[in-house]
C-alpha positions in Angstrom: -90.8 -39.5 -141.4 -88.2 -42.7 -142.2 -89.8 -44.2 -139.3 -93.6 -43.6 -140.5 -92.2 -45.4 -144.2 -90.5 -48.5 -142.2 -93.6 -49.3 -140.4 -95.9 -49.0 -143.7 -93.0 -51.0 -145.3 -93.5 -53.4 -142.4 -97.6 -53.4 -142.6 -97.4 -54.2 -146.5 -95.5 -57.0 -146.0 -97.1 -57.8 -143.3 -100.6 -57.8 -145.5 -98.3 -59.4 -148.6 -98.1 -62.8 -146.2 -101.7 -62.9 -145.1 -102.7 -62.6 -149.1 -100.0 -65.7 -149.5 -101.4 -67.4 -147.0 -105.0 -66.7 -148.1 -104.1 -69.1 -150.8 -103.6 -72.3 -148.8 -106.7 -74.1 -147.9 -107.5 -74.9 -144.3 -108.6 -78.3 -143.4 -111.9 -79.7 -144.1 -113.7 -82.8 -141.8 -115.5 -85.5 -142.7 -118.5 -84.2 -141.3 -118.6 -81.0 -143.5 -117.8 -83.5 -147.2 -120.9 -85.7 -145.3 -123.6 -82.8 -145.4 -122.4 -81.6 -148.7 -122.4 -84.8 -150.1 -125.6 -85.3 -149.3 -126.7 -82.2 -150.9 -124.8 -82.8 -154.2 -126.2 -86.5 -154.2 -130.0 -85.0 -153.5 -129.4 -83.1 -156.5 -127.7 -85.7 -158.7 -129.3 -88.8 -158.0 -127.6 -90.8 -160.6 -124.0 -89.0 -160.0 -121.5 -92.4 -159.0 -120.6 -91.9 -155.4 -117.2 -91.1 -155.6 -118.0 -88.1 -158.0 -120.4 -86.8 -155.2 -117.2 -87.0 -152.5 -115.1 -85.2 -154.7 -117.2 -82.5 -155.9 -118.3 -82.5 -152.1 -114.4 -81.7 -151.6 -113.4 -79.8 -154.0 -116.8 -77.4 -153.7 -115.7 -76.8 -149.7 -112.0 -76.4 -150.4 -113.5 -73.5 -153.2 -116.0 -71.9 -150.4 -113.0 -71.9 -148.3 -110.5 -70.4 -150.4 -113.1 -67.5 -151.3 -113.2 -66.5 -147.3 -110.0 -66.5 -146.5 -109.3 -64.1 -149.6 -112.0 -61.9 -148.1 -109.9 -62.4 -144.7 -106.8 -61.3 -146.0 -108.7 -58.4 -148.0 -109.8 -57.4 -145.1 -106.6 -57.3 -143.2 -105.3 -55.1 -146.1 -107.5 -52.6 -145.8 -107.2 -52.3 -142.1 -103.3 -52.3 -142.7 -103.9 -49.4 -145.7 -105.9 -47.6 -143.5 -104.0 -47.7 -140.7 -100.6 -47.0 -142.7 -102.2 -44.1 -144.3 -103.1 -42.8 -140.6 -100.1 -43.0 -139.9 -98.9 -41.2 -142.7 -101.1 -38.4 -141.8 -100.0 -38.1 -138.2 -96.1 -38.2 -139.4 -97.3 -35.5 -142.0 -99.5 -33.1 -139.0 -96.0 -34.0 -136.9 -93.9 -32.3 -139.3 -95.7 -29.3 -139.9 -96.0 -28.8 -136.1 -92.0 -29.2 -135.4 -91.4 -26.3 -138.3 -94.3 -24.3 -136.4 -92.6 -24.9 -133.5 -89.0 -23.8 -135.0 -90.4 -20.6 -136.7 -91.8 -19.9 -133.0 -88.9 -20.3 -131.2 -86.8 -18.7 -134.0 -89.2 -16.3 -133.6 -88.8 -16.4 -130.2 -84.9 -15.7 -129.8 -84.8 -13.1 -132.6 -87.1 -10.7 -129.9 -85.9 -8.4 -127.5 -86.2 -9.8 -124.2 
């Protein structure tokens, strides 16, 4: 059972980093501020072109802040589901090694 709660210890923290890490923002090129930029500057005609690059930015760096939360959100389900799997299994384990000592208690109490 200690060995089932070090691994879900592990897969916590494990899931703790990826929800650390969801909080950096990954790169962004100057292809993906061009397209956008165009599309804020569509919109806004009159918005000063430097105000269109920086929303551009700042509207990417948001989209991809918001999926790599849902990444590491998604990791820490799979890690709660598997830890609680786990958990189960260690708990069906246990009950089957006290079966198996009442048997063979059991066992060596009969008359051969």
């Amino acid at each position: 059972m200690r060995a089932v709660w070090a691994v879900m210890g592990v897969l916590f923290v494990l899931s703790a980093v990826v929800a650390i890490t969801a909080t950096i923002p990954v790169g962004i090129n100057a292809q993906e501020v061009g397209e956008e930029a165009e599309v804020i500057a569509e919109s806004n005609p009159n918005m000063p072109s430097a105000d269109v690059i920086d929303a551009a930015v700042s509207l990417l760096r948001l989209e991809q802040r918001r999926r790599v939360t849902y990444l590491a959100l998604a990791y820490l389900f799979v890690w709660t589901v598997l830890g609680g799997y786990m958990a189960l299994i260690a708990r069906r384990q246990g009950r089957l090694q006290a079966e198996l000592a009442r048997l063979q208690a059991r066992v060596d109490r009969s008359p051969s």
